[in-house]
DSSP file (Angstrom, degrees, kcal/mol; ACC not computed):
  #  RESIDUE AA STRUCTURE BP1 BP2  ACC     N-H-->O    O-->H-N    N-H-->O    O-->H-N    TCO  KAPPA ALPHA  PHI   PSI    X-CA   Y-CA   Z-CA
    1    1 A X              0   0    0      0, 0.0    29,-0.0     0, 0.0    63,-0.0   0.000 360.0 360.0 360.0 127.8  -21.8  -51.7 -215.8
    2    2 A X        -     0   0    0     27,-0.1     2,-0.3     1,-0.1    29,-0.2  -0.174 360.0-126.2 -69.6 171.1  -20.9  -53.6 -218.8
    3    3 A X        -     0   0    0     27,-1.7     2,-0.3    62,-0.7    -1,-0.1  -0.687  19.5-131.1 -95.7 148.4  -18.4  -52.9 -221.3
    4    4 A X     >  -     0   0    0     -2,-0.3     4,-1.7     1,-0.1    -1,-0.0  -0.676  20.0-121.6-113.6 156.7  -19.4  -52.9 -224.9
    5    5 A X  H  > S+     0   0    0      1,-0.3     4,-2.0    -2,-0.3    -1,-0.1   0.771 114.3  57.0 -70.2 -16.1  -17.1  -54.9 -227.5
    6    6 A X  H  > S+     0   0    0      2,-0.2     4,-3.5     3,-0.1    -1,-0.3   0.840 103.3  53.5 -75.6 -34.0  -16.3  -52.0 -229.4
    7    7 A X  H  > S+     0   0    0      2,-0.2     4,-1.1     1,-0.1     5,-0.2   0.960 113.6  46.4 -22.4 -92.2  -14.8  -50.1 -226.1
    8    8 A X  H >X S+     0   0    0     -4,-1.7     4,-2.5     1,-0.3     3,-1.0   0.678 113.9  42.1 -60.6 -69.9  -12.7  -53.0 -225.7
    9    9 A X  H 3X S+     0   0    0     -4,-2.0     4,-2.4     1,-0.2     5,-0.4   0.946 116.2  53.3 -51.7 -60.4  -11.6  -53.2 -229.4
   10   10 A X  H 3X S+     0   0    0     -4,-3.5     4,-3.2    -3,-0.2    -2,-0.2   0.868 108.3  47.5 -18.1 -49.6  -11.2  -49.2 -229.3
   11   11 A X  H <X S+     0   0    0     -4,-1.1     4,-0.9    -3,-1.0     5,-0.2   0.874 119.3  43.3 -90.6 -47.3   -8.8  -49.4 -225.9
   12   12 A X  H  X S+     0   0    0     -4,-2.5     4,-1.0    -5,-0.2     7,-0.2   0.868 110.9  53.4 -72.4 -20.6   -6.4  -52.5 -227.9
   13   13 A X  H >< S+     0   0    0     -4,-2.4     3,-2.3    -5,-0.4    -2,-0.2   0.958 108.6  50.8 -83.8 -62.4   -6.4  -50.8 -231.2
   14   14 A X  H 3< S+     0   0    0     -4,-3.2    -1,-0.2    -5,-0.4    -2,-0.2   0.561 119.1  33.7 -48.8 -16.8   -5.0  -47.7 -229.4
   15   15 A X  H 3< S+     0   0    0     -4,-0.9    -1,-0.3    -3,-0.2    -2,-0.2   0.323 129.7  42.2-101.9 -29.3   -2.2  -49.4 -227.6
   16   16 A X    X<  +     0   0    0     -3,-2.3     3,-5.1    -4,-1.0    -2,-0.2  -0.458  63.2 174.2-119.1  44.6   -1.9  -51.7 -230.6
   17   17 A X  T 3  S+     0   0    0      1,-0.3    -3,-0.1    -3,-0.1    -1,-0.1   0.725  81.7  46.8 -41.7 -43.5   -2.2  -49.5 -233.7
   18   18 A X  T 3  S+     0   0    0     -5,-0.1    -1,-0.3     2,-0.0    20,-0.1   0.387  86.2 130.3 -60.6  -8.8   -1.3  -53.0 -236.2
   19   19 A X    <   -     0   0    0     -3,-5.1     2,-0.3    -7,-0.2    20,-0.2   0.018  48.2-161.5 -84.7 154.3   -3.6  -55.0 -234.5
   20   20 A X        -     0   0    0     18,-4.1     2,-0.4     2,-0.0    18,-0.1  -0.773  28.5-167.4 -97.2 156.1   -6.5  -57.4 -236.2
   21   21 A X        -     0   0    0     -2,-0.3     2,-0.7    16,-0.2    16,-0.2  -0.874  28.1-165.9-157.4 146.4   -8.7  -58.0 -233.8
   22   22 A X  E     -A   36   0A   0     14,-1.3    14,-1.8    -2,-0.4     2,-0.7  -0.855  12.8-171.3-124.6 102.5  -11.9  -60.4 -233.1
   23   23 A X  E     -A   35   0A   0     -2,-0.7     2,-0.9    12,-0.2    12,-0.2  -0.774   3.8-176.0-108.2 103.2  -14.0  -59.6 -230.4
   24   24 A X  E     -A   34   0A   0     10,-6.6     2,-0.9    -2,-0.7    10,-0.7  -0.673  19.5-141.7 -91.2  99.6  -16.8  -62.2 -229.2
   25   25 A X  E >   -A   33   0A   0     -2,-0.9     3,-2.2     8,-0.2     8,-0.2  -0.321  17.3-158.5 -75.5 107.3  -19.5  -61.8 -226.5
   26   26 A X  T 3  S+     0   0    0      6,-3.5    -1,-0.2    -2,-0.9     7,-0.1   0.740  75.1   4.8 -56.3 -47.6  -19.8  -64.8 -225.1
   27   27 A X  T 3  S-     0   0    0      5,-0.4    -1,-0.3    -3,-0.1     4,-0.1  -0.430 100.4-108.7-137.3  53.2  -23.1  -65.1 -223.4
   28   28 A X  S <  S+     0   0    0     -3,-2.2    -2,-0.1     1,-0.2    -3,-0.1   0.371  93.0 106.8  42.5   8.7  -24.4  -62.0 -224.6
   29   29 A X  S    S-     0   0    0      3,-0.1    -1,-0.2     0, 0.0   -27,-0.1   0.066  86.0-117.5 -99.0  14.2  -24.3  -60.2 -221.5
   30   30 A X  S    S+     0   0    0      2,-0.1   -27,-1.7   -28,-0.1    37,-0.2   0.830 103.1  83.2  18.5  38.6  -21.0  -57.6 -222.2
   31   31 A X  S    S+     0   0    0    -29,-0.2     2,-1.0     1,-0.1    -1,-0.1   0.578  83.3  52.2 -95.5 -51.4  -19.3  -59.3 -219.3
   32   32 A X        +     0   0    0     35,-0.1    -6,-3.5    -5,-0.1    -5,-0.4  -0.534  67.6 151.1 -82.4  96.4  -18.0  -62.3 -221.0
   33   33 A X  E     -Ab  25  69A   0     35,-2.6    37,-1.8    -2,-1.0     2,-0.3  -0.584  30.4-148.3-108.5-176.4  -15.9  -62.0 -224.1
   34   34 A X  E     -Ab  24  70A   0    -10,-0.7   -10,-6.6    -2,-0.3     2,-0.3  -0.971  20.9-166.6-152.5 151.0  -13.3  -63.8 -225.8
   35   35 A X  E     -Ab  23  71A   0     35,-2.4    37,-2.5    -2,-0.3     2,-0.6  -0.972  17.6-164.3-119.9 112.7  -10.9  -62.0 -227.7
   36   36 A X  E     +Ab  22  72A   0    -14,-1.8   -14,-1.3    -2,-0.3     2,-0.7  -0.874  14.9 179.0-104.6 119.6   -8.2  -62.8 -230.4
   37   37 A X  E     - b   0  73A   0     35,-1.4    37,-1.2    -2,-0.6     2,-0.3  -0.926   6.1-172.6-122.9  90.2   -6.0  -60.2 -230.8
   38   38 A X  E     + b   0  74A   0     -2,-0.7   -18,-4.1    35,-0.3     2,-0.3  -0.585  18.0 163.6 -64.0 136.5   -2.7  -60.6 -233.7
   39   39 A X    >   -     0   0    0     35,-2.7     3,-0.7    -2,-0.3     4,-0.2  -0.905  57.2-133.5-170.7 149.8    0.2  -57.8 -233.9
   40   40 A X  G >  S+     0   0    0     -2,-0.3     3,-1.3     1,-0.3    35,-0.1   0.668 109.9  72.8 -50.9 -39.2    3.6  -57.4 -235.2
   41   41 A X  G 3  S+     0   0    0      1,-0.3    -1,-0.3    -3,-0.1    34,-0.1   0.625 100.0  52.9 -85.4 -18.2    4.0  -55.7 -231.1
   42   42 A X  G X  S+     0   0    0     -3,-0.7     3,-3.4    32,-0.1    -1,-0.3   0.749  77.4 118.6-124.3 -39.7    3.8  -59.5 -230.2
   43   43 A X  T <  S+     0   0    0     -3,-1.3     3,-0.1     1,-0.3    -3,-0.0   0.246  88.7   5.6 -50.9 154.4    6.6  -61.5 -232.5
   44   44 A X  T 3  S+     0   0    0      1,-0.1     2,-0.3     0, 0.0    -1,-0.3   0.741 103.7 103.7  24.6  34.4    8.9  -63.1 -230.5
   45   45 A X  S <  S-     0   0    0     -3,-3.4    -1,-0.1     2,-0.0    30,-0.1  -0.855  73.1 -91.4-105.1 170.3    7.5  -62.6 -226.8
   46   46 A X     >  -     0   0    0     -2,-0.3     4,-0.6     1,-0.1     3,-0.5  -0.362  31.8-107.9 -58.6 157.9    5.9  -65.0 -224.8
   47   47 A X  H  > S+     0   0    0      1,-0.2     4,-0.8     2,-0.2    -1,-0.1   0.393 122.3  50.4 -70.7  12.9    2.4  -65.5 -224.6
   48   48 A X  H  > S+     0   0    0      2,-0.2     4,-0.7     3,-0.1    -1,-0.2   0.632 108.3  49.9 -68.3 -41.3    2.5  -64.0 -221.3
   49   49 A X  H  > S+     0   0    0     -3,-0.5     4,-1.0     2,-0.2    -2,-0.2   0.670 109.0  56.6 -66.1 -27.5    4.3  -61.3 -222.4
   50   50 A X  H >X S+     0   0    0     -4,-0.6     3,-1.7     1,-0.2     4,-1.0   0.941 106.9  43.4 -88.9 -70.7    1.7  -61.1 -225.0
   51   51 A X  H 3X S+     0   0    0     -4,-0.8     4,-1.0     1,-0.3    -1,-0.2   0.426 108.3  63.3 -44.6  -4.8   -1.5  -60.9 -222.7
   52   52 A X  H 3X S+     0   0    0     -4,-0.7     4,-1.8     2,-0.2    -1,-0.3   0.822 102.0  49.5 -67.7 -53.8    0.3  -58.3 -220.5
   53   53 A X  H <X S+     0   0    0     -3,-1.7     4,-1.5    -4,-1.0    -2,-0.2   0.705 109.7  50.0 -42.8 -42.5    0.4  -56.3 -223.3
   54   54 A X  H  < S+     0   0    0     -4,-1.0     4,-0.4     2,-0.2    -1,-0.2   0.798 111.7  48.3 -59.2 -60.2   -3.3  -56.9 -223.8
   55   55 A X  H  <>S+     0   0    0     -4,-1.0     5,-0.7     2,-0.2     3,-0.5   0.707 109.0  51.1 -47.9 -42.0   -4.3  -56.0 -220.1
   56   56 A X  H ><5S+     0   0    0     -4,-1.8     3,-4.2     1,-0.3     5,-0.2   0.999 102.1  58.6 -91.0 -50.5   -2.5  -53.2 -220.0
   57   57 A X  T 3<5S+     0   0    0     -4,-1.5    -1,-0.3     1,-0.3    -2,-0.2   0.716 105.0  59.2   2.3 -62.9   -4.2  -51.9 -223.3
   58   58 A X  T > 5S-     0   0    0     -3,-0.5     3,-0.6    -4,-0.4    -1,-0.3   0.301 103.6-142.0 -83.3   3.3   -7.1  -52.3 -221.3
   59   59 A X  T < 5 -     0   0    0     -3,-4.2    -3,-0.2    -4,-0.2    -2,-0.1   0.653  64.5 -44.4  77.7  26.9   -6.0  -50.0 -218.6
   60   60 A X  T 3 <S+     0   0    0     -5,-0.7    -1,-0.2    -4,-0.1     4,-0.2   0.362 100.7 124.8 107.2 -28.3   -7.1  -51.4 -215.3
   61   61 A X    X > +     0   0    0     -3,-0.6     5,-3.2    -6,-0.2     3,-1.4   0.822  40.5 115.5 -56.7 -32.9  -10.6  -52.3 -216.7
   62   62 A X  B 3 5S+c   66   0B   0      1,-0.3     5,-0.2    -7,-0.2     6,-0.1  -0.178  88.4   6.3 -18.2 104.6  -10.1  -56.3 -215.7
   63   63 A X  T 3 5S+     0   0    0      3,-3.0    -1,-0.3     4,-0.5     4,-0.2   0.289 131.8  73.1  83.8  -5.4  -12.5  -57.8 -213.0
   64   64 A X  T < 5S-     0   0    0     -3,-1.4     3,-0.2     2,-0.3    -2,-0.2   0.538 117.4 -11.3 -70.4-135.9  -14.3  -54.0 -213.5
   65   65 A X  T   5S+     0   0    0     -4,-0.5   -62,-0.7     1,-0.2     2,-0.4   0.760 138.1  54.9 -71.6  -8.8  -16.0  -53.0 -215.9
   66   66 A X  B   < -c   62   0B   0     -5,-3.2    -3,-3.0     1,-0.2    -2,-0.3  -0.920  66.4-173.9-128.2 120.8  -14.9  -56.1 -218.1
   67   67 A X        +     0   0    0     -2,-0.4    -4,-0.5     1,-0.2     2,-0.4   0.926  65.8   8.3 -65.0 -92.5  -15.9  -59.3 -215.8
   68   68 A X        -     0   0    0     -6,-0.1   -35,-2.6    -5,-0.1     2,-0.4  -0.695  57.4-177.6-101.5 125.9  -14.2  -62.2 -218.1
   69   69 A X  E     -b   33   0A   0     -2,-0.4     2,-0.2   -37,-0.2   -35,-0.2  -0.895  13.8-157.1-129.6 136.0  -12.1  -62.2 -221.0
   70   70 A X  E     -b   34   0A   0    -37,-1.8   -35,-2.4    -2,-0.4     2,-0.4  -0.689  29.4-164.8 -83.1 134.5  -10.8  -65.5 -223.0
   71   71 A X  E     +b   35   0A   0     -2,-0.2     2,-0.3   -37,-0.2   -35,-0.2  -0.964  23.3 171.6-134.4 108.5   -7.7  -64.1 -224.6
   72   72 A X  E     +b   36   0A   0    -37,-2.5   -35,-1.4    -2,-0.4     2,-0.3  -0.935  14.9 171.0-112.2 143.4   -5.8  -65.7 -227.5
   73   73 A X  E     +b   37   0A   0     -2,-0.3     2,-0.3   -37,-0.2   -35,-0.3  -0.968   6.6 162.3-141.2 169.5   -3.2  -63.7 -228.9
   74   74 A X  E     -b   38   0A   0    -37,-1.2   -35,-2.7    -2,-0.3   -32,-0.1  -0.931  41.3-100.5-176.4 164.0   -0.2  -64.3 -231.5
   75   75 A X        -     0   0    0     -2,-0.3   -35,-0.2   -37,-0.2   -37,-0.0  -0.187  53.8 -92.1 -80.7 173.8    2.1  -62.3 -233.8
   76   76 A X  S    S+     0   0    0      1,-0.2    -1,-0.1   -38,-0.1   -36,-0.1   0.950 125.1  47.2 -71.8 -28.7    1.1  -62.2 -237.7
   77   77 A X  S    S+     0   0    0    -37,-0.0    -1,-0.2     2,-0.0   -37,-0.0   0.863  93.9 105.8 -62.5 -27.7    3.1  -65.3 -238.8
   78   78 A X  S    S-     0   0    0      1,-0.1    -4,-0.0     0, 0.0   -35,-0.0  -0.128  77.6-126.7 -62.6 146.7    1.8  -67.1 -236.0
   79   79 A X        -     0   0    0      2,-0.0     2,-0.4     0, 0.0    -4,-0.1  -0.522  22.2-153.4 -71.0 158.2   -0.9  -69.8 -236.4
   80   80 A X              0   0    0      1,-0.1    -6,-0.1    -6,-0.1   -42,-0.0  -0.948 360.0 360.0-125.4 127.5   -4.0  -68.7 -233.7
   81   81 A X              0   0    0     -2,-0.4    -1,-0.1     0, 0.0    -2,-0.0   0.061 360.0 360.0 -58.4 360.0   -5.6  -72.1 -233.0
């Protein structure tokens, strides 16, 4: 079953109280999003470190109820290309 983009935004905001967040559905199906996600929680890790953070937000939900997500993330000084 898909996941709806507000779920998704819900599940990061709680894990991420600071966070802005931009959630797109890619092909309109609520499998595919892409996501950009800025927080304070994020300054000086890697971006691995940062999308760990992200996943885990999302509790498991990965390759589940949420098929694909494109994930950009970056602390608030950071530029998000």
């Amino acid at each position: 079953m898909p996941m709806a983009a507000d779920d998704i935004e819900a599940l990061i905001r709680a894990a991420l109280p600071d966070a802005r967040i931009e959630i797109i559905d890619l092909r309109g199906d609520g499998d595919h999003y892409a996501a950009t996600v800025t927080s304070a929680a994020f300054a000086g890790l890697p971006r691995v470190r940062q999308h760990q953070l992200v996943y885990r937000a999302l509790g498991g939900r990965m390759g589940g109820e949420l098929h694909a997500l494109q994930l950009t993330t970056a602390a608030p000084q950071e530029q998000v290309i």
